[in-house]
C-alpha positions in Angstrom: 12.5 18.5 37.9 10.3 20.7 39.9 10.9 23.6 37.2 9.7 21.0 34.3 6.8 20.3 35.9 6.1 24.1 36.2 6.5 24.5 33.1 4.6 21.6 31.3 1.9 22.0 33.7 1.0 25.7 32.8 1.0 25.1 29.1 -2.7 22.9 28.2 -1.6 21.3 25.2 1.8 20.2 25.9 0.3 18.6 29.7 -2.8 17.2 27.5 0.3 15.5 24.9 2.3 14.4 28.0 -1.2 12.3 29.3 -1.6 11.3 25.8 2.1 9.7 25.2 1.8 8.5 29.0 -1.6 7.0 28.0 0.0 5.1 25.2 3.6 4.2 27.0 1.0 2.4 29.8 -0.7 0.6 27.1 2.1 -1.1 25.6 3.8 -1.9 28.6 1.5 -2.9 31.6 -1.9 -3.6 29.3 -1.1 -6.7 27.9 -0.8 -8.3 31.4 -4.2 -6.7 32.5 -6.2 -7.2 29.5 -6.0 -10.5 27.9 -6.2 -11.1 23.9 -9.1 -14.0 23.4 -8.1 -15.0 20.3 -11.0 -17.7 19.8 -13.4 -17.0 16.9 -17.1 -16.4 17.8 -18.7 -15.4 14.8 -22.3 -14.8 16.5 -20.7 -11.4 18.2 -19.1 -10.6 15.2 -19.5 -6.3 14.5 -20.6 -6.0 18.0 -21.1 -2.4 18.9 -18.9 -0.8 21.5 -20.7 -2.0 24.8 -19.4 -2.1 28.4 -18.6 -5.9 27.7 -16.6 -5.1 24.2 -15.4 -0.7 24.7 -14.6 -0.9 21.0 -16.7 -3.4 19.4 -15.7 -6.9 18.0 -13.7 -7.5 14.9 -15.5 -9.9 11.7 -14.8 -13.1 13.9 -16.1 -11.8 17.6 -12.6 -11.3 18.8 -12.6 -7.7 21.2 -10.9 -5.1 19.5 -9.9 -3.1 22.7 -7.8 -6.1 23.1 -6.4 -6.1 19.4 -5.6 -2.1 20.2 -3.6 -3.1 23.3 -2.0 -5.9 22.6 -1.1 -3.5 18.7 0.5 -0.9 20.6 3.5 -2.5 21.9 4.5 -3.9 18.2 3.6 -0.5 17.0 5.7 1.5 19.7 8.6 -0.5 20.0 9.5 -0.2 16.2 9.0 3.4 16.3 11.0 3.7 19.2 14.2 2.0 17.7 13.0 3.4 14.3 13.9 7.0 15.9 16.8 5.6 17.6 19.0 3.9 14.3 17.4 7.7 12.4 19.0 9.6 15.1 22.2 7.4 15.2 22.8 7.8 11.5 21.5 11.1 11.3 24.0 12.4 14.0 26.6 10.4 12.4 26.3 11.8 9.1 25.5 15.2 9.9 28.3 15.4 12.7 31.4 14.3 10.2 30.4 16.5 7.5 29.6 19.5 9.5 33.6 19.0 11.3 34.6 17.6 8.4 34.4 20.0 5.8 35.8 19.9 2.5 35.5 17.4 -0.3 33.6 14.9 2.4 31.4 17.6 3.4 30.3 17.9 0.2 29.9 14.5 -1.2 27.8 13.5 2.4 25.9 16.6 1.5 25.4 15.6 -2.1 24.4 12.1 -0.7 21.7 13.8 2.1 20.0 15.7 -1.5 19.7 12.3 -2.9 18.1 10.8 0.2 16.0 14.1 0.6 14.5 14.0 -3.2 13.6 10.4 -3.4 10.3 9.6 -1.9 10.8 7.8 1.2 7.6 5.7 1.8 7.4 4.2 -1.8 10.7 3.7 -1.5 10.5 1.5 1.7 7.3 -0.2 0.1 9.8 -1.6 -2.7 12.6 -2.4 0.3 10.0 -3.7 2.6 8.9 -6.4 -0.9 12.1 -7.1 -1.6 13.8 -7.9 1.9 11.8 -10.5 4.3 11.4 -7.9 7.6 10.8 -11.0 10.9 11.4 -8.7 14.3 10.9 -5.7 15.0 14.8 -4.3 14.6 14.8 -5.3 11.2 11.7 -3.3 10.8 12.8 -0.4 12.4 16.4 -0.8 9.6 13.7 -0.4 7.0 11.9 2.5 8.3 15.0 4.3 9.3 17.6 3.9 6.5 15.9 6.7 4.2 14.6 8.5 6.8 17.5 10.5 8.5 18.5 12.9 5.6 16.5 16.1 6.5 18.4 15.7 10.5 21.3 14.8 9.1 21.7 18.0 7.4 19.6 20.0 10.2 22.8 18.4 12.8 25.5 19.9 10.6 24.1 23.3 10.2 24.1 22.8 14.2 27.7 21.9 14.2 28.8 24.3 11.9 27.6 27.4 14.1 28.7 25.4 17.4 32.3 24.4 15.9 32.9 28.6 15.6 31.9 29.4 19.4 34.8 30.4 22.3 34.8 27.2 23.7 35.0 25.1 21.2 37.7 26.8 19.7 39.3 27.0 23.3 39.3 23.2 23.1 40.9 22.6 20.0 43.7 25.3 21.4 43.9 23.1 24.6 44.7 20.4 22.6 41.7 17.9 23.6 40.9 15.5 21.7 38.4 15.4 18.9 36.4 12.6 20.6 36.5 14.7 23.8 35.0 17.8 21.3 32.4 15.9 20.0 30.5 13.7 22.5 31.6 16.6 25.7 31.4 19.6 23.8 29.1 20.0 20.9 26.4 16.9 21.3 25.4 17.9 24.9 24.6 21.6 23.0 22.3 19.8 20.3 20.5 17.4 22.4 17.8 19.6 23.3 17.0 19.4 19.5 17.1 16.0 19.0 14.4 15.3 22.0 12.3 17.1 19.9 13.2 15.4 16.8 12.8 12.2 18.5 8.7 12.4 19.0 8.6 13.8 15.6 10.3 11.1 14.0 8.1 8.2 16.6 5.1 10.0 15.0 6.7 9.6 11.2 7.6 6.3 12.3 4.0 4.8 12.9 2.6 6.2 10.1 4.7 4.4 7.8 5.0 1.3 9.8 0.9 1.5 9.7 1.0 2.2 6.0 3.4 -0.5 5.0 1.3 -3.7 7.4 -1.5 -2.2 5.7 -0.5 -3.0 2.4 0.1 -6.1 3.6 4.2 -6.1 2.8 5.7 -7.2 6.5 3.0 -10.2 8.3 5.0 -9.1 11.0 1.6 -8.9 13.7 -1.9 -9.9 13.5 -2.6 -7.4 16.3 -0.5 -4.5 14.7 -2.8 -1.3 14.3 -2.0 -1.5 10.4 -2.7 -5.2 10.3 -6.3 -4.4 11.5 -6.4 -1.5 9.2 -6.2 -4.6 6.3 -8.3 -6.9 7.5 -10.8 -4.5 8.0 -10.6 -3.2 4.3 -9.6 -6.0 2.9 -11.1 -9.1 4.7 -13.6 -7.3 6.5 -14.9 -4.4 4.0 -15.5 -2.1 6.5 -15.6 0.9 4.0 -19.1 -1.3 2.7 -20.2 -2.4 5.7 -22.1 0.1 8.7 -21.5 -2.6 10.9 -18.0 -2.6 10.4 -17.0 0.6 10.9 -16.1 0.4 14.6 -13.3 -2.0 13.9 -12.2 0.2 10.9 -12.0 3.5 13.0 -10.6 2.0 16.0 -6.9 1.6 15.0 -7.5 5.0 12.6 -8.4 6.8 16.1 -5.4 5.4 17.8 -3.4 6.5 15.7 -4.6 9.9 15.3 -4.6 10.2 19.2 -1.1 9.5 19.4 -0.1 12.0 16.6 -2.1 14.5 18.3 -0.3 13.8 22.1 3.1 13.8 20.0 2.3 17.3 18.6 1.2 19.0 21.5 4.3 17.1 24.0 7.1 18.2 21.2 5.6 21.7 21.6 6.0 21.9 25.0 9.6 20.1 25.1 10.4 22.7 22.7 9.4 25.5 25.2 10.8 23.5 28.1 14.3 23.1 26.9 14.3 26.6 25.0 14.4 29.7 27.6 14.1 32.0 24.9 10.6 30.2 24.2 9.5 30.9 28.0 10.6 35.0 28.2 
């Protein structure tokens, strides 16, 4: 734990994306309870500029958008959160029985991964997302996730087809241990390192589209959600025509950005962390 810290601390930007995710894990989890969403409408502080009374301004009814950014985040997080975990699950899945596989399976998976892999995935999810009624956030996450784990998918079985070759592995199959015993003791252990990293990178895919898609106005799954503010200020609001509205548009715009930005900089520095050849 100690060595971590060493680590993370002398590199800026990865320390800097460790505050940021910290900053944002916070949010969503004890800042609902110390902030409190007013939603009563009080149309004469409607576009109020960020003040000490409002930090980010007031939306086109007078509500505090501070609030609205708070209360946002933990919609927003949690979906990415399980978003990345069903992508790694079926990613790991996928990837793990063709790479062991081999064969005719290997290459019917892999043919399956190219189809996933040339297919747009967001306008694909937009046509999912209008077709399928999406209530709580796991069924969200389904939606973001099920055409999103093709490029680890085939990342995890080039990883398992170098690992399967290695001493040990072909020491255990000698030994006669069983292939569950192979897998989840021997070759998953030796590729979780890469799927950390795979996990922020897939969180920061994850809002994005989530954003995009309650933008658009295809899952009324949060009035609070960052991309639900993102349409009612274009839409209801028009904050892209309107000075005075522009505070409400960029706030959700800057929250996001911020947490892209803490997720690039922290997967840099897990990357170094869990790679020795990184820190010679």
């Amino acid at each position: 734990m100690k060595t971590s810290w060493r680590i993370l601390r002398r590199n800026p930007r990865a320390l800097l994306g460790f505050v940021i995710l910290l900053g944002f894990g916070l949010m969503a989890t004890i800042g609902p309870y110390l902030i409190k969403l007013d939603e009563d409408q009080n149309f004469a502080e409607r576009f109020q500029a960020p003040s000490l009374s409002h930090l980010m301004g007031t939306d086109y009814v007078g509500r505090d958008v501070f609030a609205q950014i708070i209360y946002g985040s933990r919609d927003v997080l949690i979906v990415a959160v399980l978003a990345a975990i069903l992508t790694i699950l079926i990613g790991v899945f996928i990837g793990a029985i063709s790479g062991l596989a081999g064969g005719p399976l290997d290459t019917t998976l892999m043919m399956l991964v190219n189809v996933i892999l040339t297919v747009p995935s967001f306008p694909l999810m937009l046509i999912i997302a209008s077709m399928f009624k999406v209530t709580n956030p796991i069924s969200y996450a389904l939606l973001l996730a099920i055409w999103s784990w093709g490029g680890l998918a085939r990342a995890v079985r080039s990883q398992i087809l170098s690992l399967k070759k290695r001493e040990f592995i072909e020491a255990a199959r000698v030994l006669g241990l069983p292939a569950g015993h192979i897998i989840f003791r021997q070759l998953l252990p030796n590729i979780t390192p890469y799927l950390a990293i795979n996990f922020i990178s897939i969180m920061r895919h994850a809002i994005t589209a989530s954003v995009g898609i309650m933008m658009l106005g295809l899952v009324p799954y949060s009035s609070s959600n960052w991309g639900m503010m993102l349409n009612l200020a274009v839409f209801q609001s028009g904050a892209v025509y309107t000075p005075s509205a522009i505070f409400y548009l960029l706030a959700p715009i800057t929250a996001i950005c911020l947490f892209q930005l803490g997720g690039i900089f922290f997967a840099h520095g897990l990357d170094e962390l869990m790679n020795p050849r990184l820190r010679s």
